[in-house]
PAVOBA-162535 format. One line per 4 residues: number of its first residue (from 1); their letters; for each residue x negated, z negated, y of N, C-alpha, C. Coordinates in pm, whole numbers. Example, Ala and Ser with C-alpha at 12.3 -4.5 7.8 and 13.67 -1.06 7.14 Angstrom:
BEGIN
1	AS	-1319,-780,-569,-1230,-780,-450,-1320,-780,-330; -1285,-708,-225,-1367,-714,-106,-1290,-787,3
//
This chain:
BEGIN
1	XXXX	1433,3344,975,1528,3302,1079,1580,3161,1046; 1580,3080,1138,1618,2988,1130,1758,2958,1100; 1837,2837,1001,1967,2816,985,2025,2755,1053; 2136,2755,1097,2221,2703,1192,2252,2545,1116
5	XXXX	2288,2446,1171,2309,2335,1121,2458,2337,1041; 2458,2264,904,2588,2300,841,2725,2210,948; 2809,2272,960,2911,2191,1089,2983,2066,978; 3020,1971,1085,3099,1851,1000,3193,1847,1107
9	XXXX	3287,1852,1041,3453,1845,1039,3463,1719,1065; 3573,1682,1171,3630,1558,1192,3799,1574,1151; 3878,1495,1076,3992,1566,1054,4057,1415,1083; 4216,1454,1116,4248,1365,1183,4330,1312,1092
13	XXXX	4434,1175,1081,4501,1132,933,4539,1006,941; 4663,977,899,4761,857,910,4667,783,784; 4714,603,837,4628,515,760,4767,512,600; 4695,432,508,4813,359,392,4842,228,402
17	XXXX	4947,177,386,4944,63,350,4922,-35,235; 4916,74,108,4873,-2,6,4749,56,-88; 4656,51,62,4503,46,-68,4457,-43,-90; 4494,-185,-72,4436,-312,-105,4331,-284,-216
21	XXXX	4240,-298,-272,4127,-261,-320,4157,-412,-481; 4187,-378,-578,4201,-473,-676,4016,-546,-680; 4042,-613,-806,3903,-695,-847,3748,-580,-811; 3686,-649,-760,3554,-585,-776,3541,-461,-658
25	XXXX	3695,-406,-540,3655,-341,-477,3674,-227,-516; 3750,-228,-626,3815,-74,-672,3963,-16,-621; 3993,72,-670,4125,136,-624,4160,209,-759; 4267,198,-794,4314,208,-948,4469,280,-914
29	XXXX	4525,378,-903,4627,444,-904,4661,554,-1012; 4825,566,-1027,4798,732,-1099,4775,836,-1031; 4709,915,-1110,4685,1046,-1082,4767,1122,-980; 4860,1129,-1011,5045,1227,-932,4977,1185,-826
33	XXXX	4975,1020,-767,4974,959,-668,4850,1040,-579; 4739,1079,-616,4659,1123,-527,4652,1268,-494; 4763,1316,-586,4809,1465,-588,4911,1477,-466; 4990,1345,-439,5095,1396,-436,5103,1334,-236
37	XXXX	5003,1223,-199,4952,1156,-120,4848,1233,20; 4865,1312,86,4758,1389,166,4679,1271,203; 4535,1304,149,4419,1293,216,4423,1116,168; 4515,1101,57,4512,975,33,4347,894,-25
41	XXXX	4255,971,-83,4136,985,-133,4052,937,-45; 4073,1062,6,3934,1029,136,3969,893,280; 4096,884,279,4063,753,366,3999,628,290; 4041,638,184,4007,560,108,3836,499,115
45	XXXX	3773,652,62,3662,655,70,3599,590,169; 3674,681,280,3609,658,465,3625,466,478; 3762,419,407,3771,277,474,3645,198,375; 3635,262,326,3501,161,169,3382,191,252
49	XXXX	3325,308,294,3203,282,365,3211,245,489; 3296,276,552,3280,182,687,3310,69,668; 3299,-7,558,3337,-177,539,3144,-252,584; 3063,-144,525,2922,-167,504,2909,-183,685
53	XXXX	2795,-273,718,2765,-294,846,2679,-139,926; 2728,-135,1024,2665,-20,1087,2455,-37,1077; 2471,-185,1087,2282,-168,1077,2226,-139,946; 2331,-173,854,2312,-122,699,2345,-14,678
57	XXXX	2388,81,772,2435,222,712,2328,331,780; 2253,316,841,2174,375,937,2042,437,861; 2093,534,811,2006,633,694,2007,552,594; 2055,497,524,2063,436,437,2076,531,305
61	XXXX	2064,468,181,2089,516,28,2183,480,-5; 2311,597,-74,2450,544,-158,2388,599,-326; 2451,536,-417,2489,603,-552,2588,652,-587; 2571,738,-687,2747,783,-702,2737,866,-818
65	XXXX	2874,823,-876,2888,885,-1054,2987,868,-1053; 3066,919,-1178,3145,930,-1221,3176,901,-1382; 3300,871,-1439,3296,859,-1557,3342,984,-1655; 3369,1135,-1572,3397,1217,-1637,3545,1276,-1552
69	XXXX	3645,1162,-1566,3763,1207,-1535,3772,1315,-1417; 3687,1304,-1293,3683,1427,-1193,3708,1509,-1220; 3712,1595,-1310,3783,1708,-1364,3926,1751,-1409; 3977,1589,-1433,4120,1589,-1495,4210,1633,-1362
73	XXXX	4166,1655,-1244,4252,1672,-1083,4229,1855,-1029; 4240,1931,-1155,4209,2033,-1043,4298,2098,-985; 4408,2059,-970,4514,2091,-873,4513,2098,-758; 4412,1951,-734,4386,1914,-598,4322,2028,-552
77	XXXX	4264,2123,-603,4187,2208,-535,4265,2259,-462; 4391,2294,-507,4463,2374,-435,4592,2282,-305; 4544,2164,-329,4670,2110,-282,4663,2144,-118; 4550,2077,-68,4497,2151,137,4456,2244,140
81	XXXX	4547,2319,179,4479,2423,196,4403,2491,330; 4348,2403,323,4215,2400,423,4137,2302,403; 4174,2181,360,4045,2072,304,3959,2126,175; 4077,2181,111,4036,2218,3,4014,2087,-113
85	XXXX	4032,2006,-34,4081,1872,-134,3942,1832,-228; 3956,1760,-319,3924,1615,-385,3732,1625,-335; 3747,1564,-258,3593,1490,-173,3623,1306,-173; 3502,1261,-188,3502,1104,-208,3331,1112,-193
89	XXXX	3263,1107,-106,3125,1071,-76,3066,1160,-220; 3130,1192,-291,3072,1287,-376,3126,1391,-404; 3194,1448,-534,3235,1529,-556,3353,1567,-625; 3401,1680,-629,3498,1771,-716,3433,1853,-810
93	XXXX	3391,1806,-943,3331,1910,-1041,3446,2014,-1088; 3369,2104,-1081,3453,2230,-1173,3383,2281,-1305; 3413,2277,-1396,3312,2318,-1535,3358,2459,-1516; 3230,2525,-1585,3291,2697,-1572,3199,2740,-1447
97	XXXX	3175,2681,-1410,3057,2773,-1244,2928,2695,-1261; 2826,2827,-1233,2708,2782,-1242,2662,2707,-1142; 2683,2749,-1042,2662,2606,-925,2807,2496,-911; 2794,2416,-915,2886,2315,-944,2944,2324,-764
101	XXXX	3059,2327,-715,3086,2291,-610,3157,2133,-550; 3056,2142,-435,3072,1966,-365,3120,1976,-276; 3243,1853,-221,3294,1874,-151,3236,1723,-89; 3144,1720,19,3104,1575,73,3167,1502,216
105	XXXX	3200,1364,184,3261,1269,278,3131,1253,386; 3151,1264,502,2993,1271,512,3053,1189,641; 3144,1169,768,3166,1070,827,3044,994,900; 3108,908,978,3008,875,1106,2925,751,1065
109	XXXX	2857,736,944,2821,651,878,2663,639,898; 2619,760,902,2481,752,916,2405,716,808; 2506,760,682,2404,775,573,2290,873,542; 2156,820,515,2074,950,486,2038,980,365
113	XXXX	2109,913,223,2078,1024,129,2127,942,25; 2206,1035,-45,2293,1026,-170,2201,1041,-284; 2216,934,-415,2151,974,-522,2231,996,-612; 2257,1094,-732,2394,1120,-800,2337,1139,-934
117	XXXX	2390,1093,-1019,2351,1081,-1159,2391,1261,-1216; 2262,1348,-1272,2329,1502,-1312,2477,1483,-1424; 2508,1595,-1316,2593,1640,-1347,2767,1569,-1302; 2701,1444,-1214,2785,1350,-1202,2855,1244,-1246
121	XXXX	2722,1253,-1363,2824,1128,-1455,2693,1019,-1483; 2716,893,-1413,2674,774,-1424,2770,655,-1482; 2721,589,-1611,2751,461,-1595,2814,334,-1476; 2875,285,-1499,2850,154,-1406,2757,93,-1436
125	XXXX	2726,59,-1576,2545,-72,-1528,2459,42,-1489; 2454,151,-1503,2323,274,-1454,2375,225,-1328; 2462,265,-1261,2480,262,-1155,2443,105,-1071; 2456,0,-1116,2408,-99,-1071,2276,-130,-1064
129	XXXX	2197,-90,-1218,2039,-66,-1229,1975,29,-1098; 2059,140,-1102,1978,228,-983,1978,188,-823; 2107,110,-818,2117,26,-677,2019,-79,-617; 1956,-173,-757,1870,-259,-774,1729,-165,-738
133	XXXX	1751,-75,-882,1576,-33,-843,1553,15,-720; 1635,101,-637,1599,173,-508,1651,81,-409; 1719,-9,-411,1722,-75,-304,1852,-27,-222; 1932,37,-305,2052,116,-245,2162,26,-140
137	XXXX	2222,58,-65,2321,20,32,2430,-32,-74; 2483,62,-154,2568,38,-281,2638,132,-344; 2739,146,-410,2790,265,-531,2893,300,-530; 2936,406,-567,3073,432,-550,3067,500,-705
141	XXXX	3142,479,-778,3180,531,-919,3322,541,-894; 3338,690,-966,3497,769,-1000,3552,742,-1152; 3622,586,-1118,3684,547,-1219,3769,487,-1253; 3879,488,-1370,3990,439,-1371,3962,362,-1476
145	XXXX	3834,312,-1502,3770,199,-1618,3893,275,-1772; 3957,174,-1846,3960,178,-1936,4151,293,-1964; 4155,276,-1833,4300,349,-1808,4296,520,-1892; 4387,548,-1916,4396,725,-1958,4347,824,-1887
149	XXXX	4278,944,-1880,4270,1022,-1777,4357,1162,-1774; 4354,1251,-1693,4422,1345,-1710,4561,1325,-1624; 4627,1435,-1584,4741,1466,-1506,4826,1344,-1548; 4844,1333,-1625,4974,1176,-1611,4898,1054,-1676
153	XXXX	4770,1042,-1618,4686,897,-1611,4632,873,-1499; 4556,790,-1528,4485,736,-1378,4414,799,-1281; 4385,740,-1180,4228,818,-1104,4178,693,-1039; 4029,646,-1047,4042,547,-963,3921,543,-871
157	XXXX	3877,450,-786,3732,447,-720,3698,300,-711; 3568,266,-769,3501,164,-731,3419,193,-623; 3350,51,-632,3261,-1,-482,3145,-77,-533; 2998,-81,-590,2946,-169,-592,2867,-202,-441
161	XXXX	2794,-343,-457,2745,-353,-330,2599,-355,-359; 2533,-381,-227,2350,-396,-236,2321,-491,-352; 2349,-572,-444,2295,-638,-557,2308,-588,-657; 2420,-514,-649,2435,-422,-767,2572,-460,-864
165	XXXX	2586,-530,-787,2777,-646,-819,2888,-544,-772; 2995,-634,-831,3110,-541,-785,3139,-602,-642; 3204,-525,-596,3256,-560,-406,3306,-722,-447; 3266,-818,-329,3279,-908,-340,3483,-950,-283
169	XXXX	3539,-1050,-283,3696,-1086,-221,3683,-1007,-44; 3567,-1071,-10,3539,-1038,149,3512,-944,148; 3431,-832,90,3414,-669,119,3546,-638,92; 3649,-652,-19,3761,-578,-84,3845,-591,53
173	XXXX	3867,-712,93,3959,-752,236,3946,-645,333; 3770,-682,399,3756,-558,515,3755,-406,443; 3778,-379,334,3795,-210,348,3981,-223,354; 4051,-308,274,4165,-332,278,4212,-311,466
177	XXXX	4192,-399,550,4220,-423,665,4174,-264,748; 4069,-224,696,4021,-98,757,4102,74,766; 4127,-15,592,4252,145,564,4390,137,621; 4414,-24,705,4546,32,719,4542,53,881
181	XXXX	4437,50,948,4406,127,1101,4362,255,1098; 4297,334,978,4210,468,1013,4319,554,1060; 4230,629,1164,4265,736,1208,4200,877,1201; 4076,876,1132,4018,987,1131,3904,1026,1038
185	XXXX	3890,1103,959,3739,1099,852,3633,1195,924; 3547,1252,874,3412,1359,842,3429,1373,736; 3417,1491,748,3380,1598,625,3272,1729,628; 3227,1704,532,3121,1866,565,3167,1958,474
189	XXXX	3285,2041,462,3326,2133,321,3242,2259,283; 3143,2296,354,3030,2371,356,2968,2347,312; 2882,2212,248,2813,2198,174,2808,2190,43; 2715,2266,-18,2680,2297,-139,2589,2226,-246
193	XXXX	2610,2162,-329,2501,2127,-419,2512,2128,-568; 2390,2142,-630,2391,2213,-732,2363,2076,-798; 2506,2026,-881,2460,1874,-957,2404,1855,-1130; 2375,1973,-1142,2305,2001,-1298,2116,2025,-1280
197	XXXX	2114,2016,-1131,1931,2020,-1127,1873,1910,-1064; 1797,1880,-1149,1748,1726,-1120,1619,1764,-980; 1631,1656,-902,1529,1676,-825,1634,1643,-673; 1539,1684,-587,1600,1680,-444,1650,1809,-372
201	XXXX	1788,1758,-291,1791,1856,-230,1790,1849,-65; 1795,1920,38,1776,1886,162,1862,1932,237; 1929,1922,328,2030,2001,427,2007,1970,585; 2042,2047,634,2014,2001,784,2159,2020,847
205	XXXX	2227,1902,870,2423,1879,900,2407,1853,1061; 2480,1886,1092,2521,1840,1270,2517,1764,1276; 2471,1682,1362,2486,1532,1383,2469,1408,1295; 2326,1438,1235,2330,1345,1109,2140,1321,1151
209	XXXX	2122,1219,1063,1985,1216,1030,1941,1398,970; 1783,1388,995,1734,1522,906,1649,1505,879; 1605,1548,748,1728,1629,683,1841,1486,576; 1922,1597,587,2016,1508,509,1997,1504,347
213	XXXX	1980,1370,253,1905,1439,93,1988,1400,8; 1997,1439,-81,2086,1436,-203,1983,1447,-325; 1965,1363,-398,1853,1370,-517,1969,1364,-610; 1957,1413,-733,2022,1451,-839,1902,1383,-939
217	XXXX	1946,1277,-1055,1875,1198,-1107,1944,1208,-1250; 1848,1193,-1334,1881,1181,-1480,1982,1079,-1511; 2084,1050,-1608,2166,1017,-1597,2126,897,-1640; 2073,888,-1754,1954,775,-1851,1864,739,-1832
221	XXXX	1792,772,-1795,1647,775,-1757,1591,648,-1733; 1696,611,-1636,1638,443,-1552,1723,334,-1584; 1744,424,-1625,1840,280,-1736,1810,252,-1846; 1807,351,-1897,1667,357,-2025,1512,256,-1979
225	XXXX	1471,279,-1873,1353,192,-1823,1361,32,-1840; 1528,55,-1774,1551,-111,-1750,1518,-187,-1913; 1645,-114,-2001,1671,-172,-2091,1565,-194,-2222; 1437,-125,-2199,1260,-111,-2223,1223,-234,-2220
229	XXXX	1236,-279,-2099,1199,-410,-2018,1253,-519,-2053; 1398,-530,-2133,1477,-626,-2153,1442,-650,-2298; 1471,-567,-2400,1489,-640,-2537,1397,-561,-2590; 1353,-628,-2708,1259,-549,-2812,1279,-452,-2899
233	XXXX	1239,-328,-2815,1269,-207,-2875,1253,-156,-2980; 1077,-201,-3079,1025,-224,-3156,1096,-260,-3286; 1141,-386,-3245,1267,-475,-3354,1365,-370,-3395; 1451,-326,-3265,1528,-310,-3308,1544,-177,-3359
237	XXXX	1432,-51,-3350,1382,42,-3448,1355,12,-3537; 1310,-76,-3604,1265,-148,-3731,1389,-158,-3811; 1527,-209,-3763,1667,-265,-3789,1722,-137,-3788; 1693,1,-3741,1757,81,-3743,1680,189,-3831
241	XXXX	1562,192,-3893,1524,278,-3979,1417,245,-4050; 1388,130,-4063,1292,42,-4187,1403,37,-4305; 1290,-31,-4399,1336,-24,-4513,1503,-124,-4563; 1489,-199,-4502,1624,-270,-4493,1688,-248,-4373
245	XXXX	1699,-113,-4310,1804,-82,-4246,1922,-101,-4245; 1984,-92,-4101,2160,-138,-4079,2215,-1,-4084; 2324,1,-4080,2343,139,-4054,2459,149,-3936; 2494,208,-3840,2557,188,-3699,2645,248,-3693
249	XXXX	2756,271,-3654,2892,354,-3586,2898,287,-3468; 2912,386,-3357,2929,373,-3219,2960,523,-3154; 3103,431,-3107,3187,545,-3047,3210,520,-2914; 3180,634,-2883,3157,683,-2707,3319,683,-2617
253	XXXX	3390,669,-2713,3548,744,-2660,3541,803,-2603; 3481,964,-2609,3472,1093,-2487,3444,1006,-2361; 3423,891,-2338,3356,842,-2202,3224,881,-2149; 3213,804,-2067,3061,806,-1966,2971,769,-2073
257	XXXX	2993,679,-2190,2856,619,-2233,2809,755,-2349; 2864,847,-2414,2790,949,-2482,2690,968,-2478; 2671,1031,-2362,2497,1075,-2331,2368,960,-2360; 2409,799,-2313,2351,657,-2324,2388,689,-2478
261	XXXX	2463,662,-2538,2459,630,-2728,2361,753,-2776; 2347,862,-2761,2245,983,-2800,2144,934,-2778; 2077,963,-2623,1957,926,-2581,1916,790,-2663; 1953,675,-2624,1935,529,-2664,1897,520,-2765
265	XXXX	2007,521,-2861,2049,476,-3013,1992,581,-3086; 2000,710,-3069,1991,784,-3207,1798,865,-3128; 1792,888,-3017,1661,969,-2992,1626,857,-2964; 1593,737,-2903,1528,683,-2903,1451,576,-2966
269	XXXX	1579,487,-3017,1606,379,-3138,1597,466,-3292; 1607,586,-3323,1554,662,-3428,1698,612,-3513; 1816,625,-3477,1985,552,-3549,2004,711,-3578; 2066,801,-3687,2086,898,-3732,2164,947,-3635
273	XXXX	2182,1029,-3592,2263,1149,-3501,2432,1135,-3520; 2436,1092,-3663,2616,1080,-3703,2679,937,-3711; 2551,866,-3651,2585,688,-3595,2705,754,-3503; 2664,811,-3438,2743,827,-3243,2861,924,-3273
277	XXXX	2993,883,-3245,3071,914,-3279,3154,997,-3119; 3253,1086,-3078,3287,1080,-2948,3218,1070,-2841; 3119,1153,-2839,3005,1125,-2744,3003,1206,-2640; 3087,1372,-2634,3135,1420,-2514,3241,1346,-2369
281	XXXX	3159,1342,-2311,3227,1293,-2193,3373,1397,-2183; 3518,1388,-2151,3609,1459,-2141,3704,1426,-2016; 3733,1496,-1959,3831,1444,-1831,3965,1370,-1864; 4004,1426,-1991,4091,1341,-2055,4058,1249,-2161
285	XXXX	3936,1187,-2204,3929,1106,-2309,3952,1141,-2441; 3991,1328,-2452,4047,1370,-2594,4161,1317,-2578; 4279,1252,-2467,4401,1245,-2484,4451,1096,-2533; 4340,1046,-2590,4393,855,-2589,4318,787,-2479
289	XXXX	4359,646,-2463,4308,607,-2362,4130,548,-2384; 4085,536,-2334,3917,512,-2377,3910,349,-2354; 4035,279,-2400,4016,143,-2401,3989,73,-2555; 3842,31,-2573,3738,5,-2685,3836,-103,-2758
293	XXXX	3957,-108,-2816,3977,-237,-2833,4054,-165,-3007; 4137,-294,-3112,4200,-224,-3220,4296,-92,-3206; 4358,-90,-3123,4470,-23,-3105,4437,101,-3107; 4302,164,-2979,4243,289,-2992,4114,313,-3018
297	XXXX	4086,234,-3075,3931,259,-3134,3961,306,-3268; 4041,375,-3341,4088,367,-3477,3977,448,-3551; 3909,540,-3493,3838,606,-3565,3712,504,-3623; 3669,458,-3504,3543,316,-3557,3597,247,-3680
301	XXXX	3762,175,-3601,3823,66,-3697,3805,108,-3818; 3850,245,-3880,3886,312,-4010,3752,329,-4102; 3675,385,-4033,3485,407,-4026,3472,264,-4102; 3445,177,-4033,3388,10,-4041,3440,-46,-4164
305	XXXX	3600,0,-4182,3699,-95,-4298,3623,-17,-4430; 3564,75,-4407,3491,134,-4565,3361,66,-4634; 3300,-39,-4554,3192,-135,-4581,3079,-14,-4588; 3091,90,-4505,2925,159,-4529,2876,113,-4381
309	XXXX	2905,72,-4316,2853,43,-4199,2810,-122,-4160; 2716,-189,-4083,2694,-321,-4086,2729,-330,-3975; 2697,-256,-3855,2738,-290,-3725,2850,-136,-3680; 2951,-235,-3597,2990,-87,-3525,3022,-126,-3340
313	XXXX	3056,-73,-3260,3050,-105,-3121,3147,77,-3056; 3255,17,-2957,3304,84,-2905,3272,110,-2702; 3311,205,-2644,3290,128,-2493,3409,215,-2466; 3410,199,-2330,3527,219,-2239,3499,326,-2176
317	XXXX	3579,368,-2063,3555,519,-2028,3388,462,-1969; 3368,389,-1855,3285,382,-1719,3165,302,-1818; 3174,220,-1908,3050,159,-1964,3077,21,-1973; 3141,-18,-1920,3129,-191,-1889,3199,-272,-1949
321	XXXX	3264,-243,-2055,3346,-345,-2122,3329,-280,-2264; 3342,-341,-2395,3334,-290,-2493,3375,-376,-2608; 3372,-333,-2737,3403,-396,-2879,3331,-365,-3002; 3308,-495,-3024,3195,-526,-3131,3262,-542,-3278
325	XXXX	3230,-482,-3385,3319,-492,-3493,3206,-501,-3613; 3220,-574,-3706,3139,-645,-3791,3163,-566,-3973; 3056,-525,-4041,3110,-464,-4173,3265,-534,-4225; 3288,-414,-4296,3459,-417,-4334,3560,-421,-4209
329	XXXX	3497,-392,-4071,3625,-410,-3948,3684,-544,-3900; 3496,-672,-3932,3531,-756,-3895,3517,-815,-3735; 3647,-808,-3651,3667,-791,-3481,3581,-895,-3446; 3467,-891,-3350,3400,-989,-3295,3456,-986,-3159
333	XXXX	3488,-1124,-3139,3589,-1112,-2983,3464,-1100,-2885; 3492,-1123,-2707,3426,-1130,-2666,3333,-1232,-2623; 3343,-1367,-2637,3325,-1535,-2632,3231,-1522,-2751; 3252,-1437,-2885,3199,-1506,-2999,3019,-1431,-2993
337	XXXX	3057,-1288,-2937,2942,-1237,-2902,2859,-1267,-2801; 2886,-1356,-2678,2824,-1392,-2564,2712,-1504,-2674; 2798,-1595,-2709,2771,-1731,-2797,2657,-1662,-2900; 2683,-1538,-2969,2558,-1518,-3056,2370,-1500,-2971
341	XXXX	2454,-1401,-2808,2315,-1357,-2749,2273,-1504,-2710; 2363,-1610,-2647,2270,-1767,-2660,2204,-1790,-2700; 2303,-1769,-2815,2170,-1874,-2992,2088,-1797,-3009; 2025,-1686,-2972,1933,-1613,-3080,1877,-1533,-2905
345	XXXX	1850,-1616,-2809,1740,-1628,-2709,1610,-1567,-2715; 1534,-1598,-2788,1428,-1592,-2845,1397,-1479,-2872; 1538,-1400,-2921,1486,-1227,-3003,1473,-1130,-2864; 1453,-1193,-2709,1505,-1110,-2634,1398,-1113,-2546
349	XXXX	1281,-1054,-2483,1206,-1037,-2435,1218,-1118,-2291; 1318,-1051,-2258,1328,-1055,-2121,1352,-1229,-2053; 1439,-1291,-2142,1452,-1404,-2122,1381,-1513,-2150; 1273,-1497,-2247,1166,-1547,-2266,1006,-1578,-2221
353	XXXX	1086,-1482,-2108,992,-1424,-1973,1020,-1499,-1854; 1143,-1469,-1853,1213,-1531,-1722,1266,-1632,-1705; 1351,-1717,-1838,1373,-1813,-1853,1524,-1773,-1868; 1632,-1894,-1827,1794,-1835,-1854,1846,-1929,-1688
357	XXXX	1885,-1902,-1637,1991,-1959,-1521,2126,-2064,-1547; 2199,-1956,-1639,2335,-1982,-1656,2370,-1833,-1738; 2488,-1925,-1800,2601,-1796,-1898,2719,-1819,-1845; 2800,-1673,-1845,2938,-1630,-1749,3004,-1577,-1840
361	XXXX	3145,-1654,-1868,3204,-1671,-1949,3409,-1597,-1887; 3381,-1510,-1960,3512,-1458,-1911,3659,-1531,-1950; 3607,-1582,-2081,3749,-1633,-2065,3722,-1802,-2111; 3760,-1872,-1987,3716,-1998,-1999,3734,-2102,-2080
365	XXXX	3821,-2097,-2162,3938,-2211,-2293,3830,-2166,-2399; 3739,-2040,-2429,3639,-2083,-2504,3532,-2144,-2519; 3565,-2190,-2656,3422,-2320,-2655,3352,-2241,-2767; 3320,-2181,-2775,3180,-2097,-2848,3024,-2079,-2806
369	XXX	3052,-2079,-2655,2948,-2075,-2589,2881,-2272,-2598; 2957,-2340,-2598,2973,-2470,-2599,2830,-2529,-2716; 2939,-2437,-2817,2861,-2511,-2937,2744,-2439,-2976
//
C-alpha cells in the first residue's frame, strides 16, 4: 500500500528584533534565551535560508552539523507543546534512543536534500570541505564556537555560504532584515531519521521536490580526503613513529574535533592512542569552556610543562580556532605559527602544486609574517 505523503506544517510566528547575525553569519546567544524565547530558533533558521536566492534554493544541497552542544537543550523538548521544539534545518539529538529523533525546518525553500555529518557532528572546515566538494548551496553548523555549553552557556547557529566561507556583511544584513518581517515557518515534525546510519535516506513530504533526501555521511571521511591532498602524509608518519620521533598531546576539549584527532593523528598518522587527550564530543564540554587558549587548556598546559612532549595543540568546541604549544609549554601565538607555515612552503604538497596567492593575517600590527 502506498504511503501517504509526510504533511508539512505551516506555523504562524511574530518576527525578533535582535537576530542581527554577528561575524560570519552566525547567531550566538545564551542558552535560557532560546528556552525561554518561542520559536525563537526556528525563525532564525527560516530568516538564514530564505536569505539564499529562490533560483539557488530550487532542490538544492544544504550541510549541517553540529559541534555536540544539541544535546545540552533538552528542555526544549518539552517547552511547545505541540512543536515539540528544538528544529533548525536539522536536528534535536537525544542520546539514549536507538533511532535518533529529527525534528526538520523544511519551509518553502525548495530544498532537495540535506547532507549531515553521522550522528550530527561535523566540523566547520568538514563542513566547508563538504560544501566545496558537492557543490552545496551552503551550511548551517550548531554552534556557540568557543563559548560554554550546557543550560547556563551558549547555543548558537552559523551560516556558511556556496564557497565554503563564512556568510559574507551582505548575506548577514539580508537574513538580519528578513527576521525582523517573518511571519511564518514549515515544519515537517513527522519526520524521522536515523542519524547514526550512513547512507541515504528518502521521504516523500507534501509539497516538496521527490523524493525528499537526507544522506547521512561520515564525519571524517572527506575531510580526511582533502587533507591527503594537502600535506605530506608520508613525512609526517615518519615524524610521528620513525626512529626520531616527536611525541604529540592534543586535546579535543570534549569538542567536535575528537573523532578528527583519533581518526587523523593516532589511526591514521600511526601518533599513539594516549597523544589524544578529551576526545568525547560532550554537550557540555565536561563543564569548562572549550576555548583552546592558557586559561582552559590546563590539562595540555600541565602535560607539555613536563618536557615529555615536543608538540602539543588544543581546538575549540566547532574546529576552527586553536593553540599551538611548544616542549616545556612553550605558547606559540597565532602570527608566529602562520609565519612558520610561510617559511617552510616547500614541506607542503599542496602549495607546491598550486603555487601561494596571498597570506591572511588576523591580527594585523604583526610583523612575523613580514620577516
Amino acid at each position: 500500500m502506498e504511503r501517504s505523503p509526510i504533511p508539512v506544517l505551516t506555523v504562524q510566528t511574530a518576527p525578533y528584533e535582535d537576530q542581527r547575525p554577528t561575524g560570519g553569519g552566525g547567531l550566538r546567544r545564551p542558552t535560557a534565551l532560546f528556552e525561554s524565547q518561542r520559536n525563537y530558533l526556528p525563525n532564525f533558521v527560516q530568516s538564514l535560508l530564505s536569505s539564499v536566492d529562490l533560483r539557488d534554493r530550487q532542490g538544492c544541497t544544504m550541510v549541517v552539523g553540529s559541534d555536540g552542544r544539541v544535546c545540552s537543550i533538552p528542555t526544549l523538548y518539552h517547552f511547545y507543546p505541540v512543536q515539540r521544539c528544538l528544529w533548525c534545518v536539522c536536528m534535536l539529538i537525544f542520546k539514549n534512543l536507538v533511532l535518533f529523533r529529527v525534528f526538520w525546518l523544511v519551509f518553502t525553500t525548495q530544498i532537495g536534500r540535506l547532507v549531515i555529518g553521522q550522528n550530527g557532528i561535523l566540523s566547520t572546515p568538514a563542513v566547508s570541505c563538504i560544501i566545496r566538494k558537492i557543490k552545496a548551496a551552503g551550511g548551517i553548523i550548531l554552534t556557540a564556537s568557543h563559548s560554554p555549553g550546557g543550560p547556563g552557556g551558549e547555543f548558537g547557529v552559523k551560516f556558511e555560504v556556496a564557497n565554503g566561507g563564512p556568510a559574507p556583511d551582505m548575506v548577514s544584513e539580508k537574513i538580519y532584515q528578513i527576521s525582523k518581517t517573518l511571519e511564518e515557518y514549515a515544519i515537517c515534525p513527522d519526520l524521522r531519521v536515523d542519524l547514526s546510519r550512513l547512507g541515504r535516506q528518502e521521504f516523500d513530504l507534501e509539497n516538496k521536490f521527490k523524493p525528499f533526501r537526507v544522506e547521512i555521511v561520515d564525519s571524517v571521511e572527506i575531510y580526511l580526503n582533502l587533507l591527503r591532498s594537502i600535506f605530506d602524509f608520508s613525512a609526517i608518519r615518519n615524524l610521528l613513529t620513525g626512529p626520531n620521533q616527536i611525541k604529540i598531546r592534543i586535546d579535543a576539549m570534549n569538542g567536535v574535533m575528537g573523532p578528527y584527532v583519533r581518526r587523523i593523528l593516532c589511526d591514521e598518522l600511526g601518533a599513539p592512542a594516549n597523544s589524544a587527550i578529551n576526545c568525547i564530543p560532550l554537550e557540555d564540554f565536561g563543564g569548562q569552556p572549550p576555548d583552546p587558549n592558557l586559561t582552559y587548556a590546563t590539562a595540555l598546559l600541565e602535560a607539555m610543562k613536563g618536557g615529555e612532549y615536543g608538540f602539543g595543540a588544543a581546538f575549540d568546541a566547532d574546529g576552527d580556532r586553536y593553540m599551538i604549544l611548544g616542549q616545556n609549554g612553550f605558547f606559540v601565538n597565532a602570527s608566529d605559527s602562520l609565519a612558520i607555515i610561510a617559511a617552510n612552503l616547500s614541506c607542503i604538497p599542496y602549495f607546491c602544486q598550486m603555487g601561494v596567492r596571498g597570506f591572511g593575517r588576523s591580527m594585523p600590527t604583526s610583523t612575523a609574517l613580514d620577516k
